[in-house]
N, C-alpha and C positions, 0 to 999 in steps of 0.2 A: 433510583434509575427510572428516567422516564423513555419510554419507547416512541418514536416519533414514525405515524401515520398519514399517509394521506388519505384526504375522505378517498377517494380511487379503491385503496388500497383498504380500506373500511369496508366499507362497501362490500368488498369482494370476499374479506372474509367471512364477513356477516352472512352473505350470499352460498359461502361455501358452506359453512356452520348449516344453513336451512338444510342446503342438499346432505349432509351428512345427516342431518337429525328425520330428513325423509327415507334414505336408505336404511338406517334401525326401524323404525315405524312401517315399514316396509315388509321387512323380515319375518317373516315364518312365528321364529322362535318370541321375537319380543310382542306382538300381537298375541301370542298363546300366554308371554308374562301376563299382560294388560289385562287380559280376557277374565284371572283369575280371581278371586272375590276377595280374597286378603292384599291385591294392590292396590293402595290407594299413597296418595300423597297428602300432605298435611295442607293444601289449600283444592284437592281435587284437579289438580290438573294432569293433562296428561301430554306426552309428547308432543301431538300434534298441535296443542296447545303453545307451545314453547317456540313447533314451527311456523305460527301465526304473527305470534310476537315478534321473530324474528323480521320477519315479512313487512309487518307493521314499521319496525321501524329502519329498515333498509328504506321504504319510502319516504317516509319522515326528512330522513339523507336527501333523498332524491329531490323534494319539493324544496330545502333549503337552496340545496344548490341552483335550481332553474331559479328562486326567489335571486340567490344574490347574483347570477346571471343577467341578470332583467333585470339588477337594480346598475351592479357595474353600466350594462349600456344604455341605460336611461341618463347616468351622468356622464357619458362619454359623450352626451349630443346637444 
């Protein structure tokens, strides 16, 4: 079963995904997890970590899209 998106609609979750992963990294209690000497992840990363990437490539999106914008009206002329 394939799920059919539009970048729009990409975009946005990916977008929401960020704001969800900055409200736990946020929190009280999960900062007090992080804080603790026995969490670690098996490449060292950490949430806000996870929130960059996301970040990273929401724009990634962004720049294809104005690229094939600018290319659609380059051949339209």
């Amino acid at each position: 079963m394939e799920i059919k998106l539009t970048t729009s609609e990409i975009r946005t979750i990916l977008q929401g995904c960020q704001y969800t992963l900055q409200l736990v990294g946020s929190s009280r209690d999960y900062r007090k997890i992080q804080s603790l000497e026995h969490f670690s992840t098996s490449n060292d990363v950490v949430l806000n970590d996870a929130f960059s990437i996301l970040g990273e490539i929401v724009d990634a999106i962004e720049q294809v899209e104005q690229f094939s914008q600018q290319g659609e009206s380059s051949h339209g002329t």
